[in-house]
Backbone as CSV, one residue per row, in Angstrom:
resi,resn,N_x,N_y,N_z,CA_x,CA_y,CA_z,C_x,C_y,C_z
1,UNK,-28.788,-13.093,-152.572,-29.645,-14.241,-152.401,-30.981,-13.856,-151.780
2,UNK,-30.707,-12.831,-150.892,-32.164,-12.722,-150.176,-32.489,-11.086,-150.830
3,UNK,-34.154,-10.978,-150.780,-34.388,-9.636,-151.072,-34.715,-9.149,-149.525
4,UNK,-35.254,-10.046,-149.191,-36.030,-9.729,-147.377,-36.388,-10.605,-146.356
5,UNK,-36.623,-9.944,-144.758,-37.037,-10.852,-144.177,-38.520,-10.505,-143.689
6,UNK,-39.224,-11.430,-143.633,-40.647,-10.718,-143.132,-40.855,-11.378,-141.689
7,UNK,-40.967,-10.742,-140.829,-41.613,-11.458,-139.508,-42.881,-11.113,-138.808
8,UNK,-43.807,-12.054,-138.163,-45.124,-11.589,-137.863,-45.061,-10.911,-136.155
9,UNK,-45.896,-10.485,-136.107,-45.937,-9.876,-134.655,-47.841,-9.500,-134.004
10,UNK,-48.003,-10.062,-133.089,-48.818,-9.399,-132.001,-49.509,-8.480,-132.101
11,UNK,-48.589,-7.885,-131.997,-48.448,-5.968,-131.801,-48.076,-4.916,-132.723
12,UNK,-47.948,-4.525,-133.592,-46.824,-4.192,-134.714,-46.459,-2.540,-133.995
13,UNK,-47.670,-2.036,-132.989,-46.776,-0.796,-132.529,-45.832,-0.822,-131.489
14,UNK,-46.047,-2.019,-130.451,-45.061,-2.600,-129.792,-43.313,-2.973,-130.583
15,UNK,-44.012,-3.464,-131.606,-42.911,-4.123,-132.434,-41.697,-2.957,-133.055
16,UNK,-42.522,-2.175,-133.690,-42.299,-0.909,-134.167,-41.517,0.085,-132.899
17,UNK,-41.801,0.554,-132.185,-40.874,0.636,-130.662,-39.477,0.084,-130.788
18,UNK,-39.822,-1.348,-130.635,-38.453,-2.059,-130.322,-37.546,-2.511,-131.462
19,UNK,-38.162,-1.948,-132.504,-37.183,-2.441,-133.521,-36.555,-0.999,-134.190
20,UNK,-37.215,0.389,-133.696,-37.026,1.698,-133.726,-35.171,1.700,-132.755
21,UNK,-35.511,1.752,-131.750,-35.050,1.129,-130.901,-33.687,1.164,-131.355
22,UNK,-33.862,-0.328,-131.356,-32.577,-1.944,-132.337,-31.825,-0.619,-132.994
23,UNK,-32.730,-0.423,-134.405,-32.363,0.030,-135.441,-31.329,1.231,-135.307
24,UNK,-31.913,1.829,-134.073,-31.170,3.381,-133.918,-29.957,3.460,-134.070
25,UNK,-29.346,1.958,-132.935,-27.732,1.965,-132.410,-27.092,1.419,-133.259
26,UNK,-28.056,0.759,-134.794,-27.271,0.480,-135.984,-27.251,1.223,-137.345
27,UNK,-27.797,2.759,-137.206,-27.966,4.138,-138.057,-28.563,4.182,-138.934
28,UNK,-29.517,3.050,-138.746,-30.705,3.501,-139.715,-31.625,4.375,-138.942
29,UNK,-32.791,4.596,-139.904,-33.914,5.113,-139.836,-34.859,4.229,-139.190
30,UNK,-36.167,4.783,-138.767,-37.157,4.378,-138.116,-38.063,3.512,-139.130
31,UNK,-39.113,2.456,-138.561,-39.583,2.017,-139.303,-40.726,2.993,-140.344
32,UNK,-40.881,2.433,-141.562,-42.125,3.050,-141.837,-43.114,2.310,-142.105
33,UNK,-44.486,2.638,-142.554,-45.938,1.586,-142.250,-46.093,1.815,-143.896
34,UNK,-46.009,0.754,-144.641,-46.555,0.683,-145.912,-48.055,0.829,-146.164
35,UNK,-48.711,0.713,-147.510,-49.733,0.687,-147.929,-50.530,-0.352,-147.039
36,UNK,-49.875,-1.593,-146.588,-50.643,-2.580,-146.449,-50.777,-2.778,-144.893
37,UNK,-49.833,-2.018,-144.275,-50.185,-1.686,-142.664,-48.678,-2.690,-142.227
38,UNK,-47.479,-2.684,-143.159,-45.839,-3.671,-142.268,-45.243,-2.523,-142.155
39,UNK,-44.681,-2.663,-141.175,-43.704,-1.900,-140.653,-42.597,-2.134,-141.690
40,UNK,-41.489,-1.465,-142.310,-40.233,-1.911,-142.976,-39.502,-1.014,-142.619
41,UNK,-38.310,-1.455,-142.684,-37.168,-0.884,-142.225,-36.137,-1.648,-143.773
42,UNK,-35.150,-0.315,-143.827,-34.557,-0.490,-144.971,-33.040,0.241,-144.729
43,UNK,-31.883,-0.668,-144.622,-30.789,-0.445,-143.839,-29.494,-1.218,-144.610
44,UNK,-28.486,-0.702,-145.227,-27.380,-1.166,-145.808,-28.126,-2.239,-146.597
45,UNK,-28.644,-1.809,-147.607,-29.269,-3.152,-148.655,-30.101,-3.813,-148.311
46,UNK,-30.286,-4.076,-146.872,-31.387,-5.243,-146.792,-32.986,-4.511,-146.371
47,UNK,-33.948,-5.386,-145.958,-34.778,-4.803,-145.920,-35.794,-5.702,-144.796
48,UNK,-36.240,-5.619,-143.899,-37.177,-6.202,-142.976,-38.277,-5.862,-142.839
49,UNK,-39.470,-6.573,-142.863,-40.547,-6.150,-142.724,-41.693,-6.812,-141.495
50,UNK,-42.546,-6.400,-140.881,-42.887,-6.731,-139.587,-44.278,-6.733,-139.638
51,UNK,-45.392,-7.757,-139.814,-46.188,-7.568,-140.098,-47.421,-8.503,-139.219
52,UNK,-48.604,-8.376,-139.553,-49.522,-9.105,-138.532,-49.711,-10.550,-139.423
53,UNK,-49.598,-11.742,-138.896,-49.900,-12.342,-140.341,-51.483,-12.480,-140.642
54,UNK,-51.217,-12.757,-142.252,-52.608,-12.487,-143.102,-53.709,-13.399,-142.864
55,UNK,-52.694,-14.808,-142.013,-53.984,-15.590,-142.092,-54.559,-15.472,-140.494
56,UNK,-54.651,-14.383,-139.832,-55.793,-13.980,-138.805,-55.103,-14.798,-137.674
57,UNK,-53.890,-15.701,-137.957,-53.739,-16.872,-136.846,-53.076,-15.802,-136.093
58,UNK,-52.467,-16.519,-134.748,-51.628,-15.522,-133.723,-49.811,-15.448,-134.406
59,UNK,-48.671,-14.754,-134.554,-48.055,-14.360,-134.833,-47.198,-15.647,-133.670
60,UNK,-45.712,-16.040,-134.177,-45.020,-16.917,-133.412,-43.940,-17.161,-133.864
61,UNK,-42.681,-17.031,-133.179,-41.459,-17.394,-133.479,-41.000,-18.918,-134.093
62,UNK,-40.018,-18.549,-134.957,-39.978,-19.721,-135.913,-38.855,-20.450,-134.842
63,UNK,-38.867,-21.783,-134.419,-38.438,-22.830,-133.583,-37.136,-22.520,-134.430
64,UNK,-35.446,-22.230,-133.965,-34.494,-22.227,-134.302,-33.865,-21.765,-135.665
65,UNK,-34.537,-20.709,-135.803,-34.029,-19.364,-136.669,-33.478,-18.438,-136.113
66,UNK,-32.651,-18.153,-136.715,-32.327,-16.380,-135.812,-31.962,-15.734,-136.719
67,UNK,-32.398,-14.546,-136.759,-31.803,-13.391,-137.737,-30.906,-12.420,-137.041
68,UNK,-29.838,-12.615,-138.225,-28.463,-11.823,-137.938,-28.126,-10.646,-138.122
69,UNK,-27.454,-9.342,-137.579,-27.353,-8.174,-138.153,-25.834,-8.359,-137.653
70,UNK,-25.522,-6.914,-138.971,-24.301,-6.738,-138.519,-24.334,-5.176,-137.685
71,UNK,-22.705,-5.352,-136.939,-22.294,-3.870,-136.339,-20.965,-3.760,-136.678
72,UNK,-20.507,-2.291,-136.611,-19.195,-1.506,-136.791,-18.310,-2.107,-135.901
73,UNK,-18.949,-2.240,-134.317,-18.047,-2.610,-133.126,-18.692,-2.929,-132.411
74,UNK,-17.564,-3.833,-131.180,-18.496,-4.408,-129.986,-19.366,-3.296,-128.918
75,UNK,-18.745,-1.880,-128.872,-19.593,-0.706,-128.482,-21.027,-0.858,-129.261
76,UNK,-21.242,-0.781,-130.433,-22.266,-0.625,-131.247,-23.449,-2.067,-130.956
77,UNK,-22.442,-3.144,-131.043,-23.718,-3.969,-130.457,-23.835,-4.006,-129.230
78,UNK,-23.209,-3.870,-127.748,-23.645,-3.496,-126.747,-24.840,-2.524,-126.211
79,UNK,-24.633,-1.365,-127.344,-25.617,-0.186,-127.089,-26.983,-0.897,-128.094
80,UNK,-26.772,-1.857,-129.268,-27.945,-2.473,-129.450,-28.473,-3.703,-128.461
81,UNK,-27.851,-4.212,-127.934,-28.334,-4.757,-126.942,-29.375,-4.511,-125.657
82,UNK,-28.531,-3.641,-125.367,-29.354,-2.546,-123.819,-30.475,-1.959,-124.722
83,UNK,-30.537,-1.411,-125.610,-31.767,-0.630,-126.279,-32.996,-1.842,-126.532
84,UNK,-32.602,-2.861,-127.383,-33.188,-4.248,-126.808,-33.921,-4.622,-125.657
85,UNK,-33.184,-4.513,-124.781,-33.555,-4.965,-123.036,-34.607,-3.858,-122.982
86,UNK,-34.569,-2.425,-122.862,-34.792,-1.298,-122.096,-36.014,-1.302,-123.188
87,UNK,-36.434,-1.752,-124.429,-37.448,-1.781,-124.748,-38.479,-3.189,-125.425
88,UNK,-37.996,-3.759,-124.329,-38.873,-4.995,-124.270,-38.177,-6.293,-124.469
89,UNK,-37.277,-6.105,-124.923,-36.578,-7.780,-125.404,-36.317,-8.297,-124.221
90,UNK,-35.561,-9.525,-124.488,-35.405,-10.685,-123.265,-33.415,-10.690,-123.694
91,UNK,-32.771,-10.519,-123.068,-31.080,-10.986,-123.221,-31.509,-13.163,-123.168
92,UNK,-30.953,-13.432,-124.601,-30.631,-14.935,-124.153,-29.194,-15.177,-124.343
93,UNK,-28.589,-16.627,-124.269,-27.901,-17.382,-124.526,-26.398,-16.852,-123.934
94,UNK,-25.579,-16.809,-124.154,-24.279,-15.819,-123.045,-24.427,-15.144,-123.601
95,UNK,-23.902,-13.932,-122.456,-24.009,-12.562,-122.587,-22.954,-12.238,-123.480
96,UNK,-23.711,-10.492,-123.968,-22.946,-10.134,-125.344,-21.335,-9.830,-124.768
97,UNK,-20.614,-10.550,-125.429,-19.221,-10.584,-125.790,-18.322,-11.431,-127.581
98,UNK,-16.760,-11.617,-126.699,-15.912,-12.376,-127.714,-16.191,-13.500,-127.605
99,UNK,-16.237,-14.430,-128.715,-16.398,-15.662,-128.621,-14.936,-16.205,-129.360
100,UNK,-14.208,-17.154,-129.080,-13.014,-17.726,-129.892,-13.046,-18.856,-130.591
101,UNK,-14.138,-19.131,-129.852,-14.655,-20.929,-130.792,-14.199,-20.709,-132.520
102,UNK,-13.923,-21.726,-133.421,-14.022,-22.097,-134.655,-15.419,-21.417,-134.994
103,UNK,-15.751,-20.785,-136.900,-14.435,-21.019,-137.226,-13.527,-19.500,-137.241
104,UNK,-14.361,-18.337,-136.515,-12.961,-17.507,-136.123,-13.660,-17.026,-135.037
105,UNK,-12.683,-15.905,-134.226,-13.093,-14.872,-133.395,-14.381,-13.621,-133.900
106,UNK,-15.218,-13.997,-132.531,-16.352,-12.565,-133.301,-17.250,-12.521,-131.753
107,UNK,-17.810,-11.388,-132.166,-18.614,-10.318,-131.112,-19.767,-11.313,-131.064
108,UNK,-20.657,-11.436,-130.350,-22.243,-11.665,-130.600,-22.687,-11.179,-129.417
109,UNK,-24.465,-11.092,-129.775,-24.814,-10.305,-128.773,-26.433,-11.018,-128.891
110,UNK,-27.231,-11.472,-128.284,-28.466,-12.064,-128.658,-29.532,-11.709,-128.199
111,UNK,-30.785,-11.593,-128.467,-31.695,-10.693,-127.994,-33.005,-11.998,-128.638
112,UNK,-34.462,-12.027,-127.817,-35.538,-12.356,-128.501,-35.778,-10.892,-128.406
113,UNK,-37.315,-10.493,-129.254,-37.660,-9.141,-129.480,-38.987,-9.981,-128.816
114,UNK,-40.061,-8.791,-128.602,-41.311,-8.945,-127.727,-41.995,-10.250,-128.114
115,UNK,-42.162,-10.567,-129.543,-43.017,-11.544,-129.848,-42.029,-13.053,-129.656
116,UNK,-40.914,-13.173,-129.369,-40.342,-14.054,-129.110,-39.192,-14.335,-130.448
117,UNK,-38.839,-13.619,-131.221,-38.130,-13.875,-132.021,-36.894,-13.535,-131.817
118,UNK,-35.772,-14.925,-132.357,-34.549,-14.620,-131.984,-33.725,-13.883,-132.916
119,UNK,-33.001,-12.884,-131.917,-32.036,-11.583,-133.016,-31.085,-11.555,-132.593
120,UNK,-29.960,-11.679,-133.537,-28.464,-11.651,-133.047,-27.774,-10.476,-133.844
121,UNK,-26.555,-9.701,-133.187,-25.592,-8.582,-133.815,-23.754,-9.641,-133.606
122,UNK,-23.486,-9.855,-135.005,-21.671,-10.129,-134.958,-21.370,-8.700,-135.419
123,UNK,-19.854,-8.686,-135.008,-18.764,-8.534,-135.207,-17.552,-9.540,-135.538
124,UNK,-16.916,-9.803,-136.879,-15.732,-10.537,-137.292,-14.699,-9.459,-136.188
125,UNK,-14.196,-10.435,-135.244,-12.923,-10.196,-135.126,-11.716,-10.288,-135.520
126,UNK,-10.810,-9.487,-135.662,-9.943,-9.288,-136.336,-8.549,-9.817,-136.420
């Protein structure tokens, strides 16, 4: 359904940092800077891209979106978490653990990144 996500940023070498970062403790590669100056990152099929936006305005988190990644294990999003924190993000909403609520058991872990955008890592528990 989706080919990509694009998000704007501030900063894009700030951005680039912390999404280097993110990315590490989930085994991708580092971002790279296209022709047109976005950062992309390209990781199990999907593809993100991080860019200044075009229309000159200031860059701003979309009011109750969050973009989701996945991890192997609750180790794996923990260590994306702290890498998060330790390079700029903010920890929101409860801290990363199990959740049991409907409609099953799973990991989450939540992070804004510098420009204020919200990022989450599940795990389906088993």
């Amino acid at each position: 359904m989706f080919t990509h996500i694009m998000i704007g940023s501030n900063d894009l070498e700030r951005s680039r940092r912390f999404y280097d970062a993110l990315f590490e403790q989930l085994g991708a590669e580092p971002g790279v800077v296209d022709p047109r100056g976005r950062v992309v990152y390209r990781h199990g099929g999907g593809i993100l891209m991080i860019t200044s936006p075009i229309n000159g305005e200031p860059a701003n988190p979309a009011n109750g979106n969050t973009i989701g990644f996945a991890v192997d294990s609750t180790e794996q999003g923990d260590a994306w978490h702290a890498a998060g924190i330790a390079n700029g993000g903010t920890s929101i909403e409860d801290p990363p653990g199990v959740r049991t609520n409907p409609p099953f058991p799973r990991y989450l872990a939540y992070l804004r990144d510098p420009d204020g955008h919200k990022l989450c890592v599940m795990k389906k528990m088993d």
